[in-house]
VEXDREN-2710 file (C-alpha; in Angstrom, 1 decimal):
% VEXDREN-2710
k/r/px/py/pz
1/UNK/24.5/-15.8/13.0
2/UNK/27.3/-18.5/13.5
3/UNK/26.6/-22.0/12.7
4/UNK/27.1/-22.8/16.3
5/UNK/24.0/-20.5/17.0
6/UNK/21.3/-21.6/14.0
7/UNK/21.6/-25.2/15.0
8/UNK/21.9/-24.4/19.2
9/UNK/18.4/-22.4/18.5
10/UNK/16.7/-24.9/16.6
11/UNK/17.7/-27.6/19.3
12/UNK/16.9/-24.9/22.1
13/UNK/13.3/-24.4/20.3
14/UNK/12.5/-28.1/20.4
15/UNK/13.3/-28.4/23.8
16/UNK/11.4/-26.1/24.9
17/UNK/8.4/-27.7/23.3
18/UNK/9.4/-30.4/25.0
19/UNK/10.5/-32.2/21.9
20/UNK/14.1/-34.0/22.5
21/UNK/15.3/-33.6/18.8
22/UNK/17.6/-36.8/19.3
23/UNK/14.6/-39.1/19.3
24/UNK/13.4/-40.2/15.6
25/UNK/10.2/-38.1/14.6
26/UNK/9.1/-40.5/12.4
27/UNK/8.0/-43.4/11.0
28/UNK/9.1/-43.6/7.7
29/UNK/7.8/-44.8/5.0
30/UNK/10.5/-44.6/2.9
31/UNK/12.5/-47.3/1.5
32/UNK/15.2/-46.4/3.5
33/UNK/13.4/-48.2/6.6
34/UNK/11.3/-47.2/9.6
35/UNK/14.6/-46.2/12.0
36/UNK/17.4/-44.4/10.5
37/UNK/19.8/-41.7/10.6
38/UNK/19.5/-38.8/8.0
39/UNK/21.0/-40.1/4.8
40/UNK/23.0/-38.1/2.1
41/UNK/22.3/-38.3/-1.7
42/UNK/24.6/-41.0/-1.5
43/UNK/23.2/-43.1/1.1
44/UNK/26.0/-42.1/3.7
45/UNK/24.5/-41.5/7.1
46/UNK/25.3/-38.4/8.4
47/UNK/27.0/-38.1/12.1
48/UNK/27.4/-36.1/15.0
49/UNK/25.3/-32.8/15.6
50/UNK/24.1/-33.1/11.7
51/UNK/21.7/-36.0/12.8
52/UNK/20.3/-33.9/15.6
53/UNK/19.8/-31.1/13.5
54/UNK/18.1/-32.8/10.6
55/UNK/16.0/-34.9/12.4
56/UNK/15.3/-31.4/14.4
57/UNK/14.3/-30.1/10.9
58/UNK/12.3/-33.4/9.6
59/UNK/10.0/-32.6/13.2
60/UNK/9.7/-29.4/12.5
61/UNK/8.4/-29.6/9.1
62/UNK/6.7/-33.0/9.1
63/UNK/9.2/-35.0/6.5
64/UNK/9.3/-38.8/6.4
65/UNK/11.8/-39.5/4.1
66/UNK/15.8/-39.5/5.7
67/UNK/17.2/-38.5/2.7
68/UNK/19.0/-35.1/2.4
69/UNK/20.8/-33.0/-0.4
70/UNK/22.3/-30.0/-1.5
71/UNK/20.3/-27.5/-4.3
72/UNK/23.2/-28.6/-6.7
73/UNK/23.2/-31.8/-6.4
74/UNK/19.3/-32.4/-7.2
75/UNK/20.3/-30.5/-10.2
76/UNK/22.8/-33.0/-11.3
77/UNK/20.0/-35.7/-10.7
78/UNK/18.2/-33.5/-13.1
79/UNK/15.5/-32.0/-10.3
80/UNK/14.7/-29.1/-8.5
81/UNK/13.8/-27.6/-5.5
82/UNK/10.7/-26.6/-5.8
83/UNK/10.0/-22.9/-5.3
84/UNK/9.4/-21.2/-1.8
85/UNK/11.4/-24.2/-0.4
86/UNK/13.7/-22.7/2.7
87/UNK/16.5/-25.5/3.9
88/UNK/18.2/-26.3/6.8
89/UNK/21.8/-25.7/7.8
90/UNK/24.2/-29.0/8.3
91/UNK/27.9/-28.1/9.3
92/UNK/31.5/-29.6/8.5
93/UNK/34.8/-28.5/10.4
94/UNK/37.2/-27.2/8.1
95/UNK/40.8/-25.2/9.1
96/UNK/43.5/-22.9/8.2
97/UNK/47.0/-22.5/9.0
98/UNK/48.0/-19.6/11.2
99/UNK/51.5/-18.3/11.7
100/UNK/52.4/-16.6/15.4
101/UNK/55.4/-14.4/16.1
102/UNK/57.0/-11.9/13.3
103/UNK/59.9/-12.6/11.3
104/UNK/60.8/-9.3/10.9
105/UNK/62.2/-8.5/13.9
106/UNK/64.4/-11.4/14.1
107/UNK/62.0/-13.5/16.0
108/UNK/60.9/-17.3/14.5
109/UNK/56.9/-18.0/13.8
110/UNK/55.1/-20.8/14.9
111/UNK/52.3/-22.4/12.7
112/UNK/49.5/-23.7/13.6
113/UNK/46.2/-24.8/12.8
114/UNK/43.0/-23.1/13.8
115/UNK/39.8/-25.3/13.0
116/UNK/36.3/-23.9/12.3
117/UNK/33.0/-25.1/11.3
118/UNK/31.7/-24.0/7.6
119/UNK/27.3/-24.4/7.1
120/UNK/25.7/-25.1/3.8
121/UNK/22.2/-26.2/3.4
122/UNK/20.1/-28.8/2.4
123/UNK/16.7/-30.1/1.0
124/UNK/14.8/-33.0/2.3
125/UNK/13.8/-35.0/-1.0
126/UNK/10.2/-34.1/-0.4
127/UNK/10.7/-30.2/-1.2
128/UNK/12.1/-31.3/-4.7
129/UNK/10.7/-32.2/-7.8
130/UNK/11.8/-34.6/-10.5
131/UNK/14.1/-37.2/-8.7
132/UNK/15.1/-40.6/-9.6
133/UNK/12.4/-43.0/-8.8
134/UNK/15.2/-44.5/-5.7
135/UNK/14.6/-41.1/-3.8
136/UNK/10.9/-41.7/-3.3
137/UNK/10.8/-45.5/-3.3
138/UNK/8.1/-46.8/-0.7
139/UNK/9.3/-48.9/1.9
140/UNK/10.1/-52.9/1.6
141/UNK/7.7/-55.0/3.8
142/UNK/9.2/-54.5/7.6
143/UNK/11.5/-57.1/8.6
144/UNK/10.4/-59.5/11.3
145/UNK/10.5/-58.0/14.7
146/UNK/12.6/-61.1/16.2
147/UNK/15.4/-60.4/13.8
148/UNK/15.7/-56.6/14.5
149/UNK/15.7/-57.3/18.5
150/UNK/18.0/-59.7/17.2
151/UNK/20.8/-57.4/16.2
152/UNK/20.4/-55.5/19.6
153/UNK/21.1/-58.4/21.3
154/UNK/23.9/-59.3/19.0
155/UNK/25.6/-55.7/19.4
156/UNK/25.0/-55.9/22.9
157/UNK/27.3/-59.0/23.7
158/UNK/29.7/-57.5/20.7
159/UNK/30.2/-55.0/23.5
160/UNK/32.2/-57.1/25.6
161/UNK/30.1/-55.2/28.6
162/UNK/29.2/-56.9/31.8
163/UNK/25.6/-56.9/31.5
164/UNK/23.6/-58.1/34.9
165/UNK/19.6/-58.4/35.0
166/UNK/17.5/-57.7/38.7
167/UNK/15.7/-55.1/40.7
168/UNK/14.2/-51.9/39.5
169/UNK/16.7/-49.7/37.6
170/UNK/18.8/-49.2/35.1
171/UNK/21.8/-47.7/35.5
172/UNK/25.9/-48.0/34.6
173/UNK/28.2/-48.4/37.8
174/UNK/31.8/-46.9/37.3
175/UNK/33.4/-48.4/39.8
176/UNK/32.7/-51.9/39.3
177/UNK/32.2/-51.4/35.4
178/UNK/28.7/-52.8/34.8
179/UNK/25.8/-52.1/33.2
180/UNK/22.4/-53.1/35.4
181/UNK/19.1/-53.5/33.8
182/UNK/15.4/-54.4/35.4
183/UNK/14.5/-58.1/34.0
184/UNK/13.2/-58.0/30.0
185/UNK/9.9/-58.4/31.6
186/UNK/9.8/-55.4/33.7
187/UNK/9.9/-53.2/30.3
188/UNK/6.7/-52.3/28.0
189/UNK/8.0/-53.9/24.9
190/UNK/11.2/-55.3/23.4
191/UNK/12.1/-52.0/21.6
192/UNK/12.3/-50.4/25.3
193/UNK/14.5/-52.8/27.1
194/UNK/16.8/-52.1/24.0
195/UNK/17.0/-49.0/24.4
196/UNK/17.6/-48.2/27.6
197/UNK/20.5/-51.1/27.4
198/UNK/22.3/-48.8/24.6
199/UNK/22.2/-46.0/27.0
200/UNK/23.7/-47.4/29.6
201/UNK/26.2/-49.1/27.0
202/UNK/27.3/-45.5/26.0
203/UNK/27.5/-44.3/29.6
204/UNK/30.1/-47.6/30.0
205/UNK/32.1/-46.0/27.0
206/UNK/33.0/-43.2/29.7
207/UNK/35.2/-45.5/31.9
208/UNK/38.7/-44.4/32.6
209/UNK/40.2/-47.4/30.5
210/UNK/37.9/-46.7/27.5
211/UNK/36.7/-42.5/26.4
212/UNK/37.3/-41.2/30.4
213/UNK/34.5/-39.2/30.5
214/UNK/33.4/-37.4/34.1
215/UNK/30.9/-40.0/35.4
216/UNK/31.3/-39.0/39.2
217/UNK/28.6/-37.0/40.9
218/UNK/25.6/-38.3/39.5
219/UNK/22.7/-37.1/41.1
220/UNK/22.0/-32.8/40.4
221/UNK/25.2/-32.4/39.0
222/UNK/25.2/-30.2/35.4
223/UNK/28.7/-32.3/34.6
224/UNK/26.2/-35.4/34.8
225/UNK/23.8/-34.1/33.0
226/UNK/26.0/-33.4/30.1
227/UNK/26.9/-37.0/30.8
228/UNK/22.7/-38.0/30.7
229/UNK/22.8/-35.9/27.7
230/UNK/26.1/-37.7/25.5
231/UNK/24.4/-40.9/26.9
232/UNK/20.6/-39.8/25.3
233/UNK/22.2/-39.2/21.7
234/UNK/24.7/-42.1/21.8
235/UNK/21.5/-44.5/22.2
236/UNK/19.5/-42.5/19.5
237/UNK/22.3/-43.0/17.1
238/UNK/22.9/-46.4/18.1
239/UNK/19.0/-47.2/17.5
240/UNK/19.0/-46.0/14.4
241/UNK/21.9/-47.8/13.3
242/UNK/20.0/-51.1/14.6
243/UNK/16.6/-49.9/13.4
244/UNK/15.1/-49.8/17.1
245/UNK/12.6/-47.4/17.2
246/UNK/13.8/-45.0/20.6
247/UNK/11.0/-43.2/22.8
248/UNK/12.6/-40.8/25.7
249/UNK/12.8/-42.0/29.3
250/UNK/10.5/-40.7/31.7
251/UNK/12.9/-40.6/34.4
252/UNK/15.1/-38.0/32.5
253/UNK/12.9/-35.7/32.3
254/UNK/14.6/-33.5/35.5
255/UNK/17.4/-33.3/33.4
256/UNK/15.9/-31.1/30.9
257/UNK/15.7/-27.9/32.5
258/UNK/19.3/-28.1/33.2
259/UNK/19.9/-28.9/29.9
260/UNK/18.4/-25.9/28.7
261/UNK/20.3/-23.8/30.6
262/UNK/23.4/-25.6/29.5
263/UNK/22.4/-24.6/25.8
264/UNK/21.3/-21.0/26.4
265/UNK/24.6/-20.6/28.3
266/UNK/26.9/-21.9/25.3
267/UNK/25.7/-22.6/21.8
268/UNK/28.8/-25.0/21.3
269/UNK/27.7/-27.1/24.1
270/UNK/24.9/-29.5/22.1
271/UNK/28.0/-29.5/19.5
272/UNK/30.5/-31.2/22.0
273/UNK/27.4/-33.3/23.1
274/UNK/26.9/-34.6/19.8
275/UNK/30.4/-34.9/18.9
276/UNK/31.1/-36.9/22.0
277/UNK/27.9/-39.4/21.7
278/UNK/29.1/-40.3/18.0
279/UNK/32.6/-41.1/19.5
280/UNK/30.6/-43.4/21.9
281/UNK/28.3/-44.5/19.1
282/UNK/31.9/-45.3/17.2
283/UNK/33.5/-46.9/20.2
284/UNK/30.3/-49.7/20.4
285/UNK/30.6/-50.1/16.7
286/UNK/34.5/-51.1/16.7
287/UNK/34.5/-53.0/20.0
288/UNK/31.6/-55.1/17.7
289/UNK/33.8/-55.4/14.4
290/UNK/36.1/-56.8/16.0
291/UNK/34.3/-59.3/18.0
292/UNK/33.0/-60.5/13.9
293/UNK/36.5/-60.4/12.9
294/UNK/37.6/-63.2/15.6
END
């Protein structure tokens, strides 16, 4: 089975359970924090359709701690899976260079370079034994709610975005390039108004003069709901990054049968989903470093 296919199946199963693997299935206790992306042994977040599929995997099994690694490398920490333990596949594009045309019969050959995606597997740090105390630290006391609102707000006006408060939906207009949002009041708690801001936030990444992603037809169009979809993992990334804890909208719930057929239809399809939410994700990051940097 292809790499594209474990991780499409494992999404695909989740998803039919109704589970949308992009939201956080925890609340960690870890001292890693409540909200946060899968982690390497090294404390680098992992990106792109590697966060879906760990945090697929931490659902799955019931993990709270973010922290990932390879069966070598808890050996070097001088621990050990523990016996029975079965991973779960994460993927990095490698490539190789191929030559066209033949030499041999006088003609020149063109190279060029074909790209791939290689799978190896890791552990969460619960299935092993014997780690550094660092890999099973408890959590610090959790940091005033006020501040961590705070840094939404912060990254939301390190956006740049024109950002305009009224009526009853939320929603990201194309044409006059602004994002709409009910009042704060209108949402159940902070954490939600947050939320739902970052989505729309990585919709407004799709503009012609920023990604130029298809944001026409947005009502029972699939090419939409790929667009619902980039926009769903570009805020789940983006919350963790913040530490905002994410819960799914209600009103995207039509979307998921389409989405499933989407999926079934191409297993590279949650890949380019992924891959285009973290460029999003990216985007918001950098239009934010450089608003510090001025």
């Amino acid at each position: 089975m292809t790499p594209y296919a474990r991780i499409t199946n494992r999404i695909l199963a989740a998803l039919e359970q109704g589970v949308r693997p992009w939201v956080q299935p925890w609340t960690s206790a870890h001292a890693a924090g409540p909200v946060s992306r899968p982690l390497r042994h090294n404390g680098l977040p992992y990106a792109g359709i590697n966060v879906l599929a760990l945090w697929c995997a931490a659902a799955e099994r019931g993990y709270a701690a973010p922290v990932w690694m390879t069966f070598r490398q808890a050996l070097e920490l001088g621990a050990h899976v523990r016996k029975g333990e079965t991973g779960s596949p994460v993927v990095y594009a490698s490539s190789f260079t191929a030559e066209d045309g033949d030499e041999s019969d006088g003609g020149e050959t063109v190279e060029r370079q074909v790209r791939y995606l290689k799978s190896y597997t890791v552990f969460n740090v619960e299935q092993i034994e014997g780690l550094p105390a660092q890999y099973t630290a408890q959590a610090a006391p959790v940091p005033n709610p006020e501040a961590r609102i705070a840094a939404g707000e912060r990254f939301a006006a390190g956006t740049g975005a024109v950002i305009r408060h009224g009526g009853d939906r939320a929603y990201y207009a194309p044409h006059a390039d602004i994002v709409q949002m009910p009042p704060f009041e209108a949402f159940r708690d902070a954490c939600s108004y947050y939320a739902t801001l970052l989505h729309e936030l990585t919709h407004a990444t799709g503009h012609p003069t920023r990604l130029s992603r298809n944001l026409r037809n947005r009502f029972g169009d699939e090419a939409y709901a790929a667009e619902e979809l980039i926009a769903e993992i570009g805020a789940a990334f983006l919350c963790a990054d913040l530490g905002i804890a994410l819960e799914p909208r209600d009103d995207h719930a039509s979307y998921l049968a389409v989405w499933l057929k989407v999926l079934r239809a191409d297993s590279r399809a949650i890949f380019t989903a992924a891959a285009q939410a973290q460029r999003a994700a990216d985007y918001l990051h950098a239009l934010n470093s450089v608003q510090e940097a001025a």
